[in-house]
C-alpha positions as MATLAB code, in Angstrom:
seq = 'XXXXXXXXXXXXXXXXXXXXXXXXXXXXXXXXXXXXXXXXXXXXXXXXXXXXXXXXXXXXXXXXXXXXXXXXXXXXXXXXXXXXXXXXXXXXXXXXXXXXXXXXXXXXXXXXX';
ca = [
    -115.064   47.116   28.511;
    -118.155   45.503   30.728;
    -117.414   45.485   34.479;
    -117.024   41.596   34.225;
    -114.740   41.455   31.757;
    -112.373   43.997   33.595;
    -113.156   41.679   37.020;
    -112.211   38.735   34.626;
    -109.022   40.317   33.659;
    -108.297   41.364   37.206;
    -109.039   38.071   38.499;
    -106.263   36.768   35.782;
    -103.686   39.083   36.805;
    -103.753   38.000   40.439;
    -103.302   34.573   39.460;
    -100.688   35.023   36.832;
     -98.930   36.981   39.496;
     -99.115   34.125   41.975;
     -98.013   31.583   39.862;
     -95.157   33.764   38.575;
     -94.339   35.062   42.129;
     -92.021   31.543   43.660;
     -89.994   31.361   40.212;
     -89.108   35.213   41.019;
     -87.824   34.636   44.327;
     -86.345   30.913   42.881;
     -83.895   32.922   40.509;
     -83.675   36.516   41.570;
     -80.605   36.912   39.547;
     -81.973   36.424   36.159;
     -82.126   39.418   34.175;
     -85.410   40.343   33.254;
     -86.251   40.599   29.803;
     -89.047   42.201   27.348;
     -90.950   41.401   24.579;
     -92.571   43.987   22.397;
     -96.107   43.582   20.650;
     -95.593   46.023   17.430;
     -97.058   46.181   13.981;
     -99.232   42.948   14.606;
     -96.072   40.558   15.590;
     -94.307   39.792   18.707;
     -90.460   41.031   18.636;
     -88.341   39.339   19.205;
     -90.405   36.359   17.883;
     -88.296   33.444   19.169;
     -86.461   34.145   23.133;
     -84.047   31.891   24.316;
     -83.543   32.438   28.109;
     -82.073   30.961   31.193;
     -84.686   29.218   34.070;
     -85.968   32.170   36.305;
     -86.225   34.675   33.869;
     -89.176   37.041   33.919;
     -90.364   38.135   30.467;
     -92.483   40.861   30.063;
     -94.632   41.789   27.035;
     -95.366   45.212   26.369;
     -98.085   46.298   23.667;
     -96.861   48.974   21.614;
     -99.588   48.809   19.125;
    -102.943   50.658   18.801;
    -105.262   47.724   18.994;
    -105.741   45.330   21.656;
    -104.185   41.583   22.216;
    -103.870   38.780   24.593;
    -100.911   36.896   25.314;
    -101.801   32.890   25.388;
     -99.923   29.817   25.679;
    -100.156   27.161   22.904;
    -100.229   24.520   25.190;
    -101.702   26.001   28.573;
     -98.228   26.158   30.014;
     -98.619   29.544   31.643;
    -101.666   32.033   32.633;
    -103.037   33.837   29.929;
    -103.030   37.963   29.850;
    -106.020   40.738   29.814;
    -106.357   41.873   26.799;
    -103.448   44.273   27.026;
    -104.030   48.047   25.766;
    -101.461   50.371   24.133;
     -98.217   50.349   26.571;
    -100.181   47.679   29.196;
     -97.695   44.917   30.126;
     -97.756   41.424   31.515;
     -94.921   39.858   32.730;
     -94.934   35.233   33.660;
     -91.201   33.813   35.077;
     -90.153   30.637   33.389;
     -88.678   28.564   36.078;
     -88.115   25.302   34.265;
     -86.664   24.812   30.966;
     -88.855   24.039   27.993;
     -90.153   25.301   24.759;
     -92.914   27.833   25.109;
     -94.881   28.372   22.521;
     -97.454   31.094   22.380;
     -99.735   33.267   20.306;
    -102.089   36.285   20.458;
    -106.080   35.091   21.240;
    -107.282   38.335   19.323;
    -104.616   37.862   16.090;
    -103.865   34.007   16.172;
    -101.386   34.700   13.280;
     -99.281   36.406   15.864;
     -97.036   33.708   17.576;
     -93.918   33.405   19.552;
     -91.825   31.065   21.545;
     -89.545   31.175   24.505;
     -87.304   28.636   25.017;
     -85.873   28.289   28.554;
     -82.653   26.423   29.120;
];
């Protein structure tokens, strides 16, 4: 990776972390839960969780991919390496749809009640 990119991806991570940061301390009680990136497909595919949840995507495959919402709704990821993770709090209920920027036929949603 060039020095800008990993700047880029730093930069990204700062900000996702801000944005996430308020919902955190919002909802503190909300269990935290994880999505895995395996075999090319996010798992589970479809979340339902309560507002204030922090979910956190882990990348258990070999190749690269980048967590993106379909409509903008929350900061994108770096491009996440085997076992990198990136984690956004969903703070107000809503359908979340997202997909990976590398493999667009990878898609999920979270829906937040």
């Amino acid at each position: 990776m060039s020095a800008a990119f990993r700047a880029c991806a730093a930069a990204l991570m700062v900000c996702a972390t801000w944005l996430a940061s308020p919902a955190m301390a919002a909802n503190a009680s909300a269990k935290p839960v994880t999505v895995d990136i395996r075999n090319f497909a996010f798992s589970p595919k479809t979340l339902t969780v309560p507002a204030g949840t922090r979910v956190t995507w882990t990348n258990r495959d070999d190749d690269p991919h980048v967590v993106v919402s379909a409509g903008q709704q929350f900061a994108s990821s770096h491009a996440l390496d085997t076992s990198d993770s990136y984690a956004v709090t969903f703070d107000h209920a809503g359908t979340y749809a997202y997909y990976c920027a590398i493999h667009p036929m990878m898609v999920g949603t979270i829906i937040v009640q």
